[in-house]
Structure formats: C-alpha cells, structure tokens
C-alpha positions, 0 to 999 in steps of 0.5 A: 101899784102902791106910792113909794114917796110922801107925796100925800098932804098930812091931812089926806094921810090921816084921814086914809091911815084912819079909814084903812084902820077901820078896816082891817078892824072890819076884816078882823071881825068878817074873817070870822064867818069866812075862815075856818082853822084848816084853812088858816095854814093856806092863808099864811101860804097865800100871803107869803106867795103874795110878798113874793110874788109882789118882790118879784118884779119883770121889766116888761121892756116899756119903761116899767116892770110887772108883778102881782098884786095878788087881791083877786087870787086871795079873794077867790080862794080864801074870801075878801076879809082874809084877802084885806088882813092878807094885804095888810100883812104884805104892804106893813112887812114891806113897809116896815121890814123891806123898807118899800113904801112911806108910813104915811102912804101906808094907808092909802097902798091899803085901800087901793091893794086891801080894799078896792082890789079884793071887793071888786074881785069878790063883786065880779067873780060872785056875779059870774059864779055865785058861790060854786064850790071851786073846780077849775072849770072854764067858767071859773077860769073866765071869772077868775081872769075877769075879776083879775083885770077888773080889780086892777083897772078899778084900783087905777081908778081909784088912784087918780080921783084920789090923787088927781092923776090923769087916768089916760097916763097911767091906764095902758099901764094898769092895763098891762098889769091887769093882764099879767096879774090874769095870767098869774092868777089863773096860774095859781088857780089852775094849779090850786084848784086842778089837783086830786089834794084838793078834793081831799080838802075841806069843803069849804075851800077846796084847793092844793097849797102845795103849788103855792108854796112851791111857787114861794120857793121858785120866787126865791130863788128868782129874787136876785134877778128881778127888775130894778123898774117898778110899776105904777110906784107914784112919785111926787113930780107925777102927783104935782 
C-alpha cells in the first residue's frame, strides 16, 4: 500500500516529506505518556513483526498479492504514537535498507501507513471499547476486526484524493486487503493477548510478545517464498 516509483511532483514531495517530519516529531513527544520501559522490548518485537509481515507477501491468484500493513494491530496494543514511530522505522528500514519504495514518496507512504491508518484504528477501536484493559474477549475482537478494515479502507481513500486515482479501481483491492489485514490481526491479537504470560504482564499493556516473535521466526523462514505481486504498489501510468 505505499508508491514504489517517483510518480509525486517535487513540490507535493516536499510538502508531504515536511508534514510527515512534523509527525514523527509529534509521535516523538506523544509516545512519552503512552509507553512505559517494559513496554519498549514489545515495541521493538511488533515493528520487526510488522517488517516481516510487510515483506511477506501471498498472491491472492486476482493479479496482486496481500500482506499486512500492521498500523491498526500496533495501534491496539501499544497506542497510535508508538504505532506512527513503529511505522516510520518500517517504511525508512524499507526504504533505505530493502530498497522498497522512493526517497521522495517516503513521506507520502507515512502518512498513508503512519498517520491515516493507526488514527483511524485508534478512532474506531476506542469508539466501540474505550479504554478496556486488553482481554481478547468478542467485543475486542469485533473492535480489533473493525478497526483493521476501516483503516485500510480510509488509507484507500487517502491515496486517491491525493493522488486523483479513481477510488472505484483501487477499492476491491483495498478491500481485500482490508479483510486479510482483520484476519491477521485478530490473529496476532488473540494470540497476544489470550495467554496466561499476559496477565503477568504490566497493566497498562497487558499481552504476550512470545507469539509475535514467534511469528518473525516463521516469517523468516517463509521469505524465500513469498510472492513476486505486489499490492497497491502505485506506478506512474496509473497515477497519469
């Protein structure tokens, strides 16, 4: 879900590299109130799940292939500043280590996975739960599902007012991969959270990251064999 070519004029490339400063700078000073010290070992286990997870890719056999964006799951567990840093540490390792994605997109792929997606899971999950300590039960599983999907579908549209893509060619794909990122989210979620490590936890946050760096081995091992499709990878003939 991010743009892979330099398809953005100079002038919107600045202006969303700025913005997307300002946030991190603004996630920076958030993240203080939101995160604790024992939280920070499940921080960095969630955003290396997350590259993972992003580098795992599936054909879904309809000419593109799924994976998990990984806002709203952060979001959920760890609060919406540490999920914007988390993703900006994702899309710059990608960036300037993977070679995934163009410098001057980079701030653009941030406020659609950093910004746009972890706010509108944080809105929607807090809406249906408020602040209930995290237990895995149906309702929270409901929220997390919702808040998976919505926040997928809200950085679709983000994506094409900014990039005057036609939202009706892109949005049976976002929809798709809003159901994928429910599915493995409510995965992680269940996993996390439904564990008797967990209640031994912190209160504040109170989930297992034994599943999630169990599932960054598996991810791993599976890289040599994800797809070659990409999803929602913007080029320039779509953008013209």
């Amino acid at each position: 879900m991010y743009l892979v070519a330099e398809t953005l004029p100079s002038s919107v490339s600045l202006f969303t590299s700025v913005t997307a400063v300002a946030c991190v700078v603004a996630a920076c000073y958030g993240v203080r109130n939101e995160m604790g010290r024992g939280v920070v070992p499940a921080f960095f286990a969630l955003t290396g799940f997350v590259l993972i997870a992003q580098l795992l890719n599936c054909s879904m056999g309809l000419g593109f292939s799924g994976y998990l964006l990984g806002g709203a799951l952060v979001t959920v567990l760890l609060g919406p500043w540490a999920a914007m840093l988390s993703m900006a540490a994702v899309l710059l390792t990608q960036a300037l280590l993977l070679g995934e994605g163009a410098y001057s997109t980079l701030g653009l792929n941030f406020l659609t996975i950093g910004v746009v997606t972890p706010w509108t899971a944080h809105l929607i999950y807090r809406t249906l739960q408020g602040r209930r300590q995290l237990m895995g039960d149906s309702g929270q599983l409901f929220a997390m599902g919702a808040a998976s999907f919505v926040s997928v579908i809200m950085a679709a549209f983000f994506l094409s007012y900014l990039l005057g893509v036609q939202l009706v060619t892109i949005l049976s794909v976002y929809a798709v991969v809003g159901i994928l990122e429910a599915l493995f989210s409510l995965l992680i979620f269940v996993a996390s959270t439904r564990t008797r490590i967990a209640r031994s936890l912190t209160v504040q946050r109170q989930f297992s990251i034994k599943p999630i760096v169990l599932a960054v081995v598996i991810g791993l091992c599976l890289l040599p064999y994800r797809s070659q499709l990409y999803v929602l990878e913007i080029s320039t003939s779509v953008v013209n």
